[in-house]
MIVEX-631510 format. One record per residue (C-alpha): y, x, z; residue in one letter. Coordinates in steps of 0.5 Angstrom, whole numbers, plus 2048, in hexadecimal, padded with zeros to 3 digits. Example, Ala and Ser with C-alpha at 12.3 -4.5 7.8 and 13.67 -1.06 7.14 Angstrom:
7F7819810A;7FE81B80ES;
This chain:
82A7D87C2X;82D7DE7C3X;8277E47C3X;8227E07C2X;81B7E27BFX;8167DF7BBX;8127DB7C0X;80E7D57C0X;8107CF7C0X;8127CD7C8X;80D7C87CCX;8117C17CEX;8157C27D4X;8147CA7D3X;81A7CD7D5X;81C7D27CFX;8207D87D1X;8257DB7CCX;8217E27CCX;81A7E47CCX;8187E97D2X;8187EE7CDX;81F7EC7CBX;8217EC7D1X;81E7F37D3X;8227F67CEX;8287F47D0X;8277F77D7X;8257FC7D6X;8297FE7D0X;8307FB7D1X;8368007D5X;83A7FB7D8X;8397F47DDX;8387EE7DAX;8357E77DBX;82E7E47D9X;82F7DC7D8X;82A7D67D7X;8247DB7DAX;8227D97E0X;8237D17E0X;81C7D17E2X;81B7D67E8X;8197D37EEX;81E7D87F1X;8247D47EFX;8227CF7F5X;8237D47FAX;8297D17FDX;82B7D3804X;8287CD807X;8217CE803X;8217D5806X;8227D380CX;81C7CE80CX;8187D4809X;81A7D880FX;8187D3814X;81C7D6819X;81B7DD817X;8217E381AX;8247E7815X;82A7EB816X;8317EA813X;8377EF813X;83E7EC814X;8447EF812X;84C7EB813X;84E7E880DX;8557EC80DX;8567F0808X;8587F880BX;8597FE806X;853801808X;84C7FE806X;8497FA80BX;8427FF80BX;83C7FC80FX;83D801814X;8437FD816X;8407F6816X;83D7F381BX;8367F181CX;8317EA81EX;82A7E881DX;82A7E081CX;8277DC818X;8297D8812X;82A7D1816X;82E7D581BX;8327D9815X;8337D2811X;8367CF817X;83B7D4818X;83E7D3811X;83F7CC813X;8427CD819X;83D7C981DX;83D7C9825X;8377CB826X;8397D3824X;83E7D282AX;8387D682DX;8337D8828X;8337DF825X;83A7DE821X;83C7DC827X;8417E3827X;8437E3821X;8497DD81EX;8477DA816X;84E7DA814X;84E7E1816X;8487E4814X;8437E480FX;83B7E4810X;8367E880BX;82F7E880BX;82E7EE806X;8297F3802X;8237EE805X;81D7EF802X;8197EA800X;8137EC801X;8157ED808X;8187E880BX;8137E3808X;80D7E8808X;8097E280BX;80A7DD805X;8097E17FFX;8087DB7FAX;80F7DC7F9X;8107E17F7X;80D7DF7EFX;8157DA7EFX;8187E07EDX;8167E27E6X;8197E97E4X;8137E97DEX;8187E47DBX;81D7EA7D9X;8177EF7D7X;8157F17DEX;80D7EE7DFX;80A7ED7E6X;8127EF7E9X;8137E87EFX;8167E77F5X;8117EC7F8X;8157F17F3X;81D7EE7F5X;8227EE7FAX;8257E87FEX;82D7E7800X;8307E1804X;8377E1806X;83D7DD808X;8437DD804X;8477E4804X;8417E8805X;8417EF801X;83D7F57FFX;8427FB7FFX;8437FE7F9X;83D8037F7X;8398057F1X;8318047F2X;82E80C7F1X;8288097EEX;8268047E9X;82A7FE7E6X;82A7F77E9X;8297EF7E7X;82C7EB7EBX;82B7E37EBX;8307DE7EEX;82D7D97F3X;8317D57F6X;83A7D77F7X;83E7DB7F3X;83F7E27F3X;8447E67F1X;8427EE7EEX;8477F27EDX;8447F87E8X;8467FE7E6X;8438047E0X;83F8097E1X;84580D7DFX;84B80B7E5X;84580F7EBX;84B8147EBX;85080F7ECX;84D80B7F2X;84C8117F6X;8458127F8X;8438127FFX;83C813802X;83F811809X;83B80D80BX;835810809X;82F80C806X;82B80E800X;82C80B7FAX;8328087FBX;83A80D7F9X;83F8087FCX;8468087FAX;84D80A800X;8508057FCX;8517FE7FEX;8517FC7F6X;8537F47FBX;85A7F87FCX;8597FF7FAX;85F8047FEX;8628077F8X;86580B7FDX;85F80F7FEX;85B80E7F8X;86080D7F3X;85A80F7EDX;8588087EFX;85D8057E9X;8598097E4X;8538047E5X;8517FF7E0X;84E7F97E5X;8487F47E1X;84A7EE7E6X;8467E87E5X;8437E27E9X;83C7E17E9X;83A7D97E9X;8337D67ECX;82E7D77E6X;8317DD7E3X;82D7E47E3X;8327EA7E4X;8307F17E1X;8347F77E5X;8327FD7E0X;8308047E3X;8368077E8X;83A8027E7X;83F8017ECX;83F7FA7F0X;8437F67F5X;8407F07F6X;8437E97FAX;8417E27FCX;8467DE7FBX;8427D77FDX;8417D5803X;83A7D7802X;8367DB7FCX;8307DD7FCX;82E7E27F6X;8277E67F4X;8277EC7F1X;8227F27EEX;8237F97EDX;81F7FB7E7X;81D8037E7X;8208087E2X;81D80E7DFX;8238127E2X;82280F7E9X;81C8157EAX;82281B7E8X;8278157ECX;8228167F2X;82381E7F2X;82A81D7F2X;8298197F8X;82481D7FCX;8298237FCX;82E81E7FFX;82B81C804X;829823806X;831826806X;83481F809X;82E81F80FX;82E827810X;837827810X;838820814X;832821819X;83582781BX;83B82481EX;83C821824X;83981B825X;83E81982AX;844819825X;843811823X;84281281CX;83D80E819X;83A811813X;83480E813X;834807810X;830802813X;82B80280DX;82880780FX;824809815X;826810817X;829817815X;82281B813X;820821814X;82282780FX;81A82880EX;81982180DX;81E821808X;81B827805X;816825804X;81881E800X;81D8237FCX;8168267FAX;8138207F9X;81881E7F4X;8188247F0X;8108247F0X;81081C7EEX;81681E7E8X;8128227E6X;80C81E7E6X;80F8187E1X;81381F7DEX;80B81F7DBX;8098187DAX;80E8167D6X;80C81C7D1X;80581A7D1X;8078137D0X;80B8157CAX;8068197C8X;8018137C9X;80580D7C9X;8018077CBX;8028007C9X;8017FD7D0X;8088027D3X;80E7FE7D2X;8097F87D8X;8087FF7DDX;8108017DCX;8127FD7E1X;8107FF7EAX;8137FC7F1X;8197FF7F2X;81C7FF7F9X;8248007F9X;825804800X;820808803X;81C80C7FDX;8168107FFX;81280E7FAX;8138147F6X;80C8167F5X;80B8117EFX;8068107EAX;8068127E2X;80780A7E1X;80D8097E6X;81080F7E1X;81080B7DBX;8168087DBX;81B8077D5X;82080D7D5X;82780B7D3X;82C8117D5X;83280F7D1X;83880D7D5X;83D8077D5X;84280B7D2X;83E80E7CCX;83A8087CCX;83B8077C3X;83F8007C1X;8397FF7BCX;8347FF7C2X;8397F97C4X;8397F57C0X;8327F57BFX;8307F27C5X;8327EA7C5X;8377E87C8X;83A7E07C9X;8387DA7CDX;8327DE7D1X;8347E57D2X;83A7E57D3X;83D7EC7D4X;8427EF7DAX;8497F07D7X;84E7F57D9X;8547F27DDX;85B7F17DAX;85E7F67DAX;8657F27DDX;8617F17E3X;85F7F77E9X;8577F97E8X;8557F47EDX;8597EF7EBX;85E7EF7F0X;8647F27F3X;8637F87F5X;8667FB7FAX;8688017FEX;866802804X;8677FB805X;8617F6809X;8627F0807X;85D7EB804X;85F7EB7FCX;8587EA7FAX;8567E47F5X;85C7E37F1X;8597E47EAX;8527E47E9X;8527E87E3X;8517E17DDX;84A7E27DDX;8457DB7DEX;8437D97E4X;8427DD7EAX;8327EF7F7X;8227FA803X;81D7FB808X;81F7F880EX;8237FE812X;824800819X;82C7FE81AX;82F80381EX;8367FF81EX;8337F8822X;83A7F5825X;8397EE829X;83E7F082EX;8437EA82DX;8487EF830X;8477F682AX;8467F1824X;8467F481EX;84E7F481DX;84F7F9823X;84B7FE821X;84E80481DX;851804817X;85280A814X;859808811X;85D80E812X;85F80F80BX;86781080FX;865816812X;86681C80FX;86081F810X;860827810X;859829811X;85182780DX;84E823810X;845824810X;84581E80CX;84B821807X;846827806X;841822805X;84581D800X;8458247FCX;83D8267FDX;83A8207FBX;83F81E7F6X;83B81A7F0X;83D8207EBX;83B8257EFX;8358227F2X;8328217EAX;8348287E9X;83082A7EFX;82A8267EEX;82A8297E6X;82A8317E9X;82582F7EDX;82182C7E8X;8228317E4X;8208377E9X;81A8337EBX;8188337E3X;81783B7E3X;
């Protein structure tokens, strides 16, 4: 098979993997672009994970779940707008299936031909912190990562059109595993951040979103969205996606239920990533703290608990610097010793949203260090890496098509999402306070503000012009390298 090692022959019924752990690894963490990992997890437990499974597991257990329209409006629909329940599975799954019994039930408010329903960014480790024993189907040690489980991974369910806004993850790169359902990603380079418009409105750690809808983007006011070059493909049960380091991703369900797990895999250049983190915080707490509470704007995203004091955020600034510095040190004496147990020590639990665990140890730092980017990453570097039936790579769109596979429009909001899928086969923190939980039936989540003014001629900067500006991703790299350099002296 494709990639395969020198192995010993496998048991009878043994389920045979077309990469080894090693193999696998490398792959993550070396390869610059998405790709799909086939025929590697037939023999997970995880892949029962159906809805109605975890629903039993959870034996009547609330969770929250965020809910948006299914229509389509030129602006992203951020958690900020989106409404919010606490239900259980049964009550969730009764809901999709349009049962009487929701006529008075949590959903009650909230029609399922015009809303869809999320439970996103769970933590396995929380949710089902009581049955631990489950945590061992998920196996991440089959791609190179040994001891990562479900303790280690995060939990999606979601009914058909719930989405994530278009975002780039600050820190790491991601595996995800498709359970049950299909969903659509919509994949943009490293190389496009300038073409999507960057924002940290609403402000959360680790994650830039995007002020374009890429599901029916306004060329009217982001008219370098056409430079973008879209990856698009539909992910499938039993397919494991890897979204590299800052790749741009929206992502939608697209059947009546999906559910996906996936793991966040720690990068060396998470630890300069988290003083460049750090400073954002701190400009975006002092300038959007400063302004009048009363002004309705939601800043803060729901995921996170609160706008932190400016010495608090201080003193995670210097906890940043001090733990860059730290692993600055350990990965010179590891090249200076190098150990042969190293590549079993490179892997620790990563917690995507709420980072405060920057004072690491020397042996979370040892990681592997890949700082080339997508658009210098070398064709002879691709072509090693073996691609066919079970890894198959995230092709550009046609060119024929918009980046997203849709008519674009200007300005216009009507529904034009799905009508190409791009050609490709078969179609993701700790749990937070939520500052926007609307279960009044008369200010669902289709009333609130929209923040769609793109025909008024705005004449003055608003704060969040100044921010968009401050905490621009190119600028805070800059300023986070200044600061490293100032501290070195």
């Amino acid at each position: 098979m494709a990639g395969a090692e020198s192995r010993r022959p496998p048991a009878p019924g043994e389920d045979v993997k077309p990469f080894t752990p090693g193999k696998a690894k490398e792959i993550v963490m070396s390869l610059q672009q998405p790709a799909v990992f086939c025929n590697m997890v037939g023999d997970w437990p995880a892949l029962h994970w159906n809805a109605k499974y975890l629903s039993a597991l959870l034996d009547g257990k609330t969770i929250q779940f965020r809910l948006g329209l299914k229509t389509v409006d030129v602006v992203p629909q951020f958690e900020t707008k989106c409404s919010y329940v606490n239900a259980t599975l049964e009550e969730f799954l009764a809901w999709s299936c349009g049962q009487p019994s929701c006529l008075s039930g949590p959903f009650s408010c909230y029609e399922y031909s015009k809303y869809w329903a999320y439970a996103d960014y769970k933590y396995i480790a929380g949710i089902f912190e009581d049955k631990p024993e489950i945590f061992q189907d998920i196996r991440w040690s089959d791609f190179g990562f040994p001891g990562r489980t479900g303790k280690e991974s995060t939990l999606w369910i979601g009914s058909e059109g719930a989405n994530t806004p278009c975002h780039l993850d600050s820190y790491g790169c991601n595996l995800v595993l498709q359970v049950q359902g299909r969903k659509r990603w919509h994949l943009f380079p490293p190389g496009d951040t300038s073409f999507l418009y960057p924002t940290r409105i609403p402000y959360e750690e680790s994650s830039i979103f995007s002020k374009v809808n890429v599901a029916n983007p306004d060329l009217k006011r982001f008219p370098e969205f056409r430079n973008t070059t879209a990856h698009v493909v539909t992910l499938s049960p039993g397919q494991v996606l890897l979204v590299p380091r800052h790749w741009w991703h929206y992502v939608e369900s697209i059947d009546p239920i999906t559910v996906s797990i996936n793991s966040w895999i720690e990068l060396d250049e998470d630890h300069e990533a988290r003083v460049e983190e750090a400073i954002t915080r701190m400009l975006v707490c002092a300038i959007k703290s400063a302004e009048n509470p009363g002004d309705g704007d939601l800043w803060l995203n729901p995921t996170e608990v609160e706008a932190t004091s400016h010495e608090i955020n201080l003193q995670y600034l210097n906890k940043a610097v001090s733990a860059y510095f730290k692993c600055q040190k350990a990965s010179v004496s590891e090249q200076a010793h190098p150990s042969s147990t190293d590549a079993e020590q490179r892997t620790s639990a990563l917690c995507k949203r709420k980072r405060r665990e920057v004072g690491c140890e020397p042996d979370c730092c040892r990681l592997l260090t890949h700082e080339f980017g997508f658009s210098t990453f070398k064709a002879e570097k691709l072509q090693k890496i073996p691609f066919g039936p079970h890894l198959t790579q995230v092709l550009p769109q046609s060119q024929e098509t918009s980046s997203m596979g849709v008519v674009a429009v200007e300005g216009d909001g009507r529904d034009l999402l799905h009508e190409n899928e791009g050609g490709h086969f078969g179609k993701l923190h700790c749990t937070r306070k939520q500052l926007v939980m609307s279960n009044d039936c008369e200010t669902p989540a289709h009333q609130m503000d929209s923040d769609s003014s793109s025909n008024a001629s705005q004449t003055a900067l608003s704060t969040n012009d100044l921010l968009d500006c401050l905490v621009n991703p190119h600028v805070i790299s800059l300023v986070a390298r200044l600061l490293l350099d100032r501290t070195r002296i």
